[in-house]
N, C-alpha and C positions, 0 to 999 in steps of 0.2 A: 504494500500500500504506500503510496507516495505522499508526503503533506502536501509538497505544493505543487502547482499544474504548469504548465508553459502556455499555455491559453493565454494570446492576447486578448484583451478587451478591446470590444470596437469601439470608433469616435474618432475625434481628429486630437491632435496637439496643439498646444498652447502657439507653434512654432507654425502648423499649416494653416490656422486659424488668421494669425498677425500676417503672412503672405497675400490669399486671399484678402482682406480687409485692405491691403498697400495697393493690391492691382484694383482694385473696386473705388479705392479714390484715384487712384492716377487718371481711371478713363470718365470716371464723373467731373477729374476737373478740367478733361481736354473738353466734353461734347455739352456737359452745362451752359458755361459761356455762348456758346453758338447758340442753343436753343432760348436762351435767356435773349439774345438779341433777334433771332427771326420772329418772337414774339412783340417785340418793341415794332418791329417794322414795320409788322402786320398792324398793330395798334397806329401807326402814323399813315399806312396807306388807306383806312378806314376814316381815322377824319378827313384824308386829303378825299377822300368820296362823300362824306357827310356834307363839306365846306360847298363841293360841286353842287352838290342835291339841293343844299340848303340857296344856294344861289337860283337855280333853276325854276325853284318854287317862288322866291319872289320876281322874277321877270313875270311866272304867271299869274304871282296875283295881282302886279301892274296892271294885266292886260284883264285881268277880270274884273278886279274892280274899276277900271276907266279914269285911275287916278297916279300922277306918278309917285314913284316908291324912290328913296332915297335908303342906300345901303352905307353904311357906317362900320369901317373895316378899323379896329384900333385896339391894341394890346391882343389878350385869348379871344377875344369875343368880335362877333360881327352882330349889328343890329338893322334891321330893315324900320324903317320909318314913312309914315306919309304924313303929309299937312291937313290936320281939319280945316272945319269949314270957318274958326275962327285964326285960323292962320296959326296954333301951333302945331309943334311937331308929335306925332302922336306913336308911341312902335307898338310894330301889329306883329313882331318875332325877333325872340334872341336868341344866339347858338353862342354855347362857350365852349371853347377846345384845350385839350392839353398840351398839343404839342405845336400847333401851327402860332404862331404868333404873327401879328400882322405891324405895321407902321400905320399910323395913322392915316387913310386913303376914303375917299368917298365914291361909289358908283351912284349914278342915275340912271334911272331906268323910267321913260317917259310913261305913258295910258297905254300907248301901244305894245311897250316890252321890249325899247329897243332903248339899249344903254350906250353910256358916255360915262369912262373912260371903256377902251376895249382891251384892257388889260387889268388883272388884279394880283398882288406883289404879297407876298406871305415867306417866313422866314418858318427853317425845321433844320433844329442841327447846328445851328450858325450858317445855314447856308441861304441865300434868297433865291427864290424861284417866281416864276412869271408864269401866270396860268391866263393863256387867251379865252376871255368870255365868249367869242364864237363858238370856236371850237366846241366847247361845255354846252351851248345850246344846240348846237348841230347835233351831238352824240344824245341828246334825247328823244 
């Protein structure tokens, strides 16, 4: 009869455990980073579509309502505005953004739907970019 056996016991070691654990962060901190920023991208090419939309929509309701709309492009936000009938300015929509930031800038958009300037300037990134208002109404 033998006291003791030569039976390993299964499991890992303290030593395969700490391996595993070092490759498990090595590749979470190559592919993190990247999926960390495809998400931001994604979040800046949504507003730069919400900014188009939201533009879109007030050329239409110029033209619905039969009254011109004044758009007011300045810091996160853009506000559309029109004139009552006692001559203030009254806003009929606000959009605020996190990532586009704009320069103080004004579109007009007459009854008809047709604006002045034909360009609108917004900053992402430190970068500035120039988004042709045709173009934007064409692609609806």
């Amino acid at each position: 009869m033998m006291l003791g056996s030569n039976k390993r016991e299964s499991g890992f070691t303290l030593i395969e455990l700490m391996v595993i654990l070092v490759i498990m962060g090595t590749l979470l901190s190559l592919v993190g980073p990247m999926a960390v920023k495809n998400v931001e991208k994604m979040s800046v090419k949504t507003e730069e579509m919400q900014f188009k939309n939201w533009l879109s929509k007030s050329v239409f309701s110029a033209f619905n309502r039969g009254v011109p709309v004044n758009v007011k492009l300045e810091g996160h936000s853009a506000t559309a505005l029109v004139r009552s009938s006692d001559g203030q300015s009254k806003t009929i929509d606000l959009i605020q953004f996190d990532s586009l930031f704009f320069q103080p800038q004004d579109i007009h958009f007459n009854k008809n739907g047709f604006f002045l300037p034909g360009t609108a300037y917004y900053q992402l990134a430190g970068e500035t970019y120039e988004l042709d208002l045709l173009s934007v109404m064409k692609s609806k």
